[in-house]
C-alpha positions as CSV (number, residue, x, y, z in Angstrom):
1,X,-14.3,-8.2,-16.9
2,X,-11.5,-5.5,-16.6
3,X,-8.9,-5.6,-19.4
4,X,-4.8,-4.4,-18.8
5,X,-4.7,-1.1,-20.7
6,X,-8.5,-0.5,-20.9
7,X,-10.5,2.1,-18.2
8,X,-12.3,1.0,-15.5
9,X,-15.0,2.9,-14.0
10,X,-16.5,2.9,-10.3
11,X,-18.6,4.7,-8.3
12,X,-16.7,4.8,-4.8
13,X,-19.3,3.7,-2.4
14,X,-17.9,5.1,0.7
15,X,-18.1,8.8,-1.3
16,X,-20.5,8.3,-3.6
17,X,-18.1,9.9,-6.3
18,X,-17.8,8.6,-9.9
19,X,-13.6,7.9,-10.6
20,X,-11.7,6.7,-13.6
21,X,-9.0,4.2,-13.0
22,X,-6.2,4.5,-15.8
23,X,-3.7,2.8,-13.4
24,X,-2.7,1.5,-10.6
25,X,-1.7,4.7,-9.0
26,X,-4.9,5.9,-9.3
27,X,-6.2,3.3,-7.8
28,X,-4.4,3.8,-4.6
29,X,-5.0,7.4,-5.0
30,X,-8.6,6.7,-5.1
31,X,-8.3,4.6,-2.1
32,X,-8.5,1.0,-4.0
33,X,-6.4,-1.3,-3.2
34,X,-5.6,-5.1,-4.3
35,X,-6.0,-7.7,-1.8
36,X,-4.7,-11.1,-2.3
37,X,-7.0,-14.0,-1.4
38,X,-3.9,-16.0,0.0
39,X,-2.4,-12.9,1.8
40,X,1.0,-14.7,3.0
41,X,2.0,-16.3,-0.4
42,X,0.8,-13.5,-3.1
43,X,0.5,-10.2,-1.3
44,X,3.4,-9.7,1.3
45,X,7.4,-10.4,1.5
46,X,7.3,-12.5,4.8
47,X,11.1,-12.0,4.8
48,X,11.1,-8.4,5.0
49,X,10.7,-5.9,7.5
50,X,7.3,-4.0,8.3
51,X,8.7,-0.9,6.9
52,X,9.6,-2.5,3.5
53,X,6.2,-4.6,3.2
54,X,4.4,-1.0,3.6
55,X,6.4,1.3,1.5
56,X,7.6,-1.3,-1.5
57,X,4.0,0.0,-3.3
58,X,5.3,3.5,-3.4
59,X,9.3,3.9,-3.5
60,X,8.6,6.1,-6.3
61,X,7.4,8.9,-3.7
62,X,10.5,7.9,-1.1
63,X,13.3,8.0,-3.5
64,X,14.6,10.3,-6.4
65,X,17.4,9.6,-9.4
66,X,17.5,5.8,-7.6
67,X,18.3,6.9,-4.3
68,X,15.6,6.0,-1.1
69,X,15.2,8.7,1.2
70,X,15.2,6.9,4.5
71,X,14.1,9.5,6.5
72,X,10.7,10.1,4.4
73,X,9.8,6.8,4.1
74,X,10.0,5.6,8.0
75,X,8.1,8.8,8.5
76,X,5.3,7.3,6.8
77,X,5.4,4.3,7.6
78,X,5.5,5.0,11.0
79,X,1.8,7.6,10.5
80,X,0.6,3.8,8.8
81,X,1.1,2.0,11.9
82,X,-0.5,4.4,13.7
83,X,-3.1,5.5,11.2
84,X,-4.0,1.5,11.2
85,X,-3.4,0.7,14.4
86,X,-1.3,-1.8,13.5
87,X,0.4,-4.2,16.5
88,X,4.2,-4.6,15.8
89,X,7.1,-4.9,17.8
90,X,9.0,-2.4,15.8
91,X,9.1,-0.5,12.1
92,X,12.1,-2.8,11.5
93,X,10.3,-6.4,12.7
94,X,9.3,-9.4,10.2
95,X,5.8,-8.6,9.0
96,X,3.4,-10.7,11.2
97,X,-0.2,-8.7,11.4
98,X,-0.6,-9.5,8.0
99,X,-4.3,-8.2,7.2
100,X,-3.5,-4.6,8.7
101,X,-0.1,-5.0,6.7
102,X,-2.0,-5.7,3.3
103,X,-3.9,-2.1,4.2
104,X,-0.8,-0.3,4.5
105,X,0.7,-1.4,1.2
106,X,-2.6,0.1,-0.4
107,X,-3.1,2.9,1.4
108,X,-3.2,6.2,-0.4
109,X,-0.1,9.2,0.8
């Protein structure tokens, strides 16, 4: 059983390599990333756009002194979709491919 504040160790099985999680940072860093058992109702804002679902996880690396750089993050997002070859009708659409969505949230930039 993991404890909040204590250090988990893993060995990666993909990599074989041994990592230290302190946080969830590195944890995404690392490639790990939390998925909800009931997706729709714990893991994603149903209400909000592809773009925001995928970069709400990190707006601390698409904004500085509280301001989002726009730009930067639609950049990204737009390598996730096509990274994870996700189907939408747009950056800007309601979420609605909602496993490849949950990757994007987790996935490591």
């Amino acid at each position: 059983m993991h404890l909040p504040g204590r250090l988990f160790q893993a060995k990666l099985p993909f990599s074989g390599t041994d990592v230290q999680i302190k946080n969830p940072e590195q944890a995404i860093n690392n490639g790990i990333a939390l998925v909800t058992e009931d997706r729709k109702s714990l893991g994603l804002f149903l209400q909000l756009s592809v773009k925001t679902n995928a970069s709400i996880a990190n707006l601390g690396k698409f904004s500085s002194a509280g301001v989002l750089h726009q730009k930067m993050e639609t950049k990204v997002v737009s390598d996730y979709i096509e990274q994870l070859q996700i189907k939408t009708p747009g950056i800007d659409a309601v979420v609605e491919n909602t496993k490849r969505w949950e990757s994007a949230k987790g996935h490591p930039r």
